[in-house]
VOGU-3710 file (C-alpha; in Angstrom, 3 decimals, decimal comma):
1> xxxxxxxxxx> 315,784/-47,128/64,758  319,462/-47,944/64,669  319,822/-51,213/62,647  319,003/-51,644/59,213  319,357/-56,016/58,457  319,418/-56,470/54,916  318,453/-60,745/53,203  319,101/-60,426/49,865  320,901/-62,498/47,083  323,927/-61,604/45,183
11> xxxxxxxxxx> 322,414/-58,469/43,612  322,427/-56,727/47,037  325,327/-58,654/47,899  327,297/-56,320/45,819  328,296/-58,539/42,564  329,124/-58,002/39,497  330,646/-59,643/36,766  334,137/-58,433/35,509  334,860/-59,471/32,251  338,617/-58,405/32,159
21> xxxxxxxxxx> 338,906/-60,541/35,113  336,334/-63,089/33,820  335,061/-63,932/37,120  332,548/-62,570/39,640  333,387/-59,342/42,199  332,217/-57,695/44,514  331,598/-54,004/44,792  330,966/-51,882/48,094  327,939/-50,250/48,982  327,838/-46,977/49,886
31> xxxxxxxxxx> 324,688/-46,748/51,485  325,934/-48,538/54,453  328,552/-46,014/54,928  326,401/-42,912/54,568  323,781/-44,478/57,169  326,521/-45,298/59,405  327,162/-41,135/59,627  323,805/-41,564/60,890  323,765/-43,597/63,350  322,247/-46,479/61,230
41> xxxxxxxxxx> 324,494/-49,879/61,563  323,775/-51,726/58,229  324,521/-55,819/59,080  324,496/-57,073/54,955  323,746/-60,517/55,061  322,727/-61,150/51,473  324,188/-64,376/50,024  324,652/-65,237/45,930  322,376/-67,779/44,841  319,846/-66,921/47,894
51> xxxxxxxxxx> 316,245/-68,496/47,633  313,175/-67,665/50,032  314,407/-70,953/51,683  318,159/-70,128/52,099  317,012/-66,605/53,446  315,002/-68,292/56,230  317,737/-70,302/57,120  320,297/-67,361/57,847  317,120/-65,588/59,414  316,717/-68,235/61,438
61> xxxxxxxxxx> 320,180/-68,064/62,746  320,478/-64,013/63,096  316,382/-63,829/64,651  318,210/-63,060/68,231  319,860/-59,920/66,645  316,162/-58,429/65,679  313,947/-56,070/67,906  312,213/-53,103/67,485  314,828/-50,976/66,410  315,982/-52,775/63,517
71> xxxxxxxxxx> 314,472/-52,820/59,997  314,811/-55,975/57,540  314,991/-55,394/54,111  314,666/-58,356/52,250  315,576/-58,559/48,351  314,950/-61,936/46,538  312,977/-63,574/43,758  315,320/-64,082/40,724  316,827/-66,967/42,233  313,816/-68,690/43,189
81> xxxxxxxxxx> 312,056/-68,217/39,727  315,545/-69,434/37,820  315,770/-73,051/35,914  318,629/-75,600/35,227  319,308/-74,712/31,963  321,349/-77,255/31,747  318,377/-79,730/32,300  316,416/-77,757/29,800  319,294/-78,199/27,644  319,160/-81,859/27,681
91> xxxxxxxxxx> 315,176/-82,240/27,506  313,617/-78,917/26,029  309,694/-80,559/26,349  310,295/-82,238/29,617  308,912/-80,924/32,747  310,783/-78,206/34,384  309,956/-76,388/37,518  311,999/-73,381/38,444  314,084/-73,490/42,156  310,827/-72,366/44,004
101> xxxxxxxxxx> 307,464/-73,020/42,466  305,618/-69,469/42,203  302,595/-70,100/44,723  305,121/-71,640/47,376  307,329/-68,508/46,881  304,358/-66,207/47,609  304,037/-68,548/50,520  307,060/-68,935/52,264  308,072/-64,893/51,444  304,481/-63,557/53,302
111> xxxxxxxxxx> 305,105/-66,168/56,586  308,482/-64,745/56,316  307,814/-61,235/56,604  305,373/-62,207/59,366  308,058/-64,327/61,650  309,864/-60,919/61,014  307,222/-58,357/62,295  306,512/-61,043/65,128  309,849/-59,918/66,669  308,891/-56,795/66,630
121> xxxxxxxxxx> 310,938/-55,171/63,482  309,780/-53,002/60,418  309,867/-54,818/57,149  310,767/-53,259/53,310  310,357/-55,468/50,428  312,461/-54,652/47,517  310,846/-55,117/44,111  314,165/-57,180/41,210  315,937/-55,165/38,763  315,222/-56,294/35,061
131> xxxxxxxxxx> 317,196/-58,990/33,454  318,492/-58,430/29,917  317,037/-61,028/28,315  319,703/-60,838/25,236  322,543/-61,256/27,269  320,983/-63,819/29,445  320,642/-66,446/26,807  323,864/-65,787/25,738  324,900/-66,723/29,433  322,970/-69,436/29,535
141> xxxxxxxxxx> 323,285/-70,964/26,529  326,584/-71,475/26,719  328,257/-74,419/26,120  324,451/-75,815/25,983  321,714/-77,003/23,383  321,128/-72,728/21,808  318,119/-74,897/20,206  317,064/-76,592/22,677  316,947/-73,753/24,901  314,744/-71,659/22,777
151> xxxxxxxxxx> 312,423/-74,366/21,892  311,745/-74,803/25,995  311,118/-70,444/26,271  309,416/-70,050/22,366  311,052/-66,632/21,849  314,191/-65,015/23,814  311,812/-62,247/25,617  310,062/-65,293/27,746  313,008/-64,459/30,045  312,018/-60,937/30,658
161> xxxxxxxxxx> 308,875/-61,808/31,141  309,080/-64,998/33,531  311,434/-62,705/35,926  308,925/-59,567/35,566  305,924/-62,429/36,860  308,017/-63,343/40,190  308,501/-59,242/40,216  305,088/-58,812/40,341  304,278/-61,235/42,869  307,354/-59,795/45,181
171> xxxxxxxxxx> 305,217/-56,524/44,988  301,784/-58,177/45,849  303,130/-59,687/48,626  304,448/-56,670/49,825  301,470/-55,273/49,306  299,481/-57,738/50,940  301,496/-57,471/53,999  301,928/-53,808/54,338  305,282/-53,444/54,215  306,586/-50,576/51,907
181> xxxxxxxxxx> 307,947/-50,982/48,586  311,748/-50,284/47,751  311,512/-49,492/44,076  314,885/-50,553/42,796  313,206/-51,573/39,236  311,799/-48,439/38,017  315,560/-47,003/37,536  316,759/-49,329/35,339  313,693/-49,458/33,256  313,611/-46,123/32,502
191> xxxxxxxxxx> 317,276/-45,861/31,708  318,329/-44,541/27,740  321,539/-46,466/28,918  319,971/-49,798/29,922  322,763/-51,988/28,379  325,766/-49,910/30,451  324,436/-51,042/34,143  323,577/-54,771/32,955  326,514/-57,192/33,286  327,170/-59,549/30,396
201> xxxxxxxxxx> 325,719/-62,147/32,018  322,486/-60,143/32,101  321,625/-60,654/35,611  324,054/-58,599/37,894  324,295/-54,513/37,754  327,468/-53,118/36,131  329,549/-50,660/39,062  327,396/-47,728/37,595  323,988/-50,119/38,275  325,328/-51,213/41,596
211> xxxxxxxxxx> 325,217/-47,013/42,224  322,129/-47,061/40,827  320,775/-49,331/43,880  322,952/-47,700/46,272  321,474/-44,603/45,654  317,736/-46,118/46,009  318,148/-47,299/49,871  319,659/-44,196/50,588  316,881/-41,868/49,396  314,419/-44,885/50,196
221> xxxxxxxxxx> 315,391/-44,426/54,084  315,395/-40,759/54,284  312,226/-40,815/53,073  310,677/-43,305/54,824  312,442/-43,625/58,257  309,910/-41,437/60,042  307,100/-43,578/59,286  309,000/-46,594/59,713  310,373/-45,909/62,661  307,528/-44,294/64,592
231> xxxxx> 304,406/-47,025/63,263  304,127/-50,552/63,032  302,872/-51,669/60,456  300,518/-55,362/61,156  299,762/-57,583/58,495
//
């Protein structure tokens, strides 16, 4: 194996919200660098505000760059199970339907990780970090209907638990398909210092939660690259 291809939205993308700068940055992964002292090329071609159907369509356009000594990791979800809040704002007990309906997500993200082993490549799955559910509808909210908002969810943890259901189906799919799990979750969960690598928008890592990741597809290829790299597995 020398290419790891990474799909992922903007929390693999690197961003992070900077409140002295009020505005969205990006910070560098380190991973990439260590593998590189490898021999591992990592191509990062995660994209903020990626669905299962925007990742197909960059797929699409990278598929010749894939063979069998490349791995795809492949990192999305909490775009796909998001709503316009600012829809929900205007019409709390209307119909709303998040950007990709939960049984067409499991869909499209299983035929994509077949396409992918099709060409011959290993596939990881990574399971979403936790949203902070507090500072989330204080994100959201703004400048919106606080009321409104509330009376669509019934109590602020809804959130947590809406993003924790497209979680678990990430990690059934995986499952499904045989492709092993890259456990980016159980770190933050487990943190005493939860609200320190949750941006205030409650969605992106902090610096010290991007580290967190970093730090999770390191070990997660040094443990795994011998079995990845020496079986394929077949869904």
């Amino acid at each position: 194996m020398n290419k790891l291809m990474v799909f992922g939205d903007s929390i693999f993308k690197g961003v992070t919200y900077s409140d002295e700068k009020k505005r969205y940055i990006i910070c560098r992964h380190d991973y990439a660098d260590k593998l590189a002292g490898e021999g591992i090329v990592t191509e990062n071609y995660s994209k903020m505000g990626a669905t299962v159907n925007k990742i197909e369509e960059i797929l699409d356009r990278k598929q010749e760059l894939i063979d069998d000594d490349t791995t795809v990791l492949f990192e999305f979800g909490g775009n796909d199970s998001d709503y316009n809040w600012a829809e929900v704002s205007e019409a709390p007990f209307a119909e709303h339907n998040p950007k990709t309906l939960n049984n067409n997500f499991a869909s499209m993200y299983g035929k994509l990780i077949q396409k992918v082993k099709n060409m011959g490549a290993n596939v990881v799955v990574s399971n979403l970090i936790p949203l902070d559910a507090d500072k989330y509808m204080e994100w959201i909210s703004a400048g919106k209907n606080y009321d409104n908002i509330m009376k669509f969810l019934g109590d602020i943890s809804m959130l947590y638990r809406w993003q924790e259901y497209y979680n678990f189906t990430v990690e059934r799919i995986a499952e499904q398909n045989d492709c092993p799990i890259l456990d980016v979750r159980h770190s933050f969960l487990v943190s005493h210092d939860y609200k320190s690598i949750i941006c205030s928008d409650g969605l992106h890592p902090t610096p010290a939660g991007h580290n967190i990741i970093d730090n999770a597809v390191y070990d997660f290829i040094q443990k795994y690259k011998g079995i990845l790299w020496r079986k394929r597995a077949v869904c």
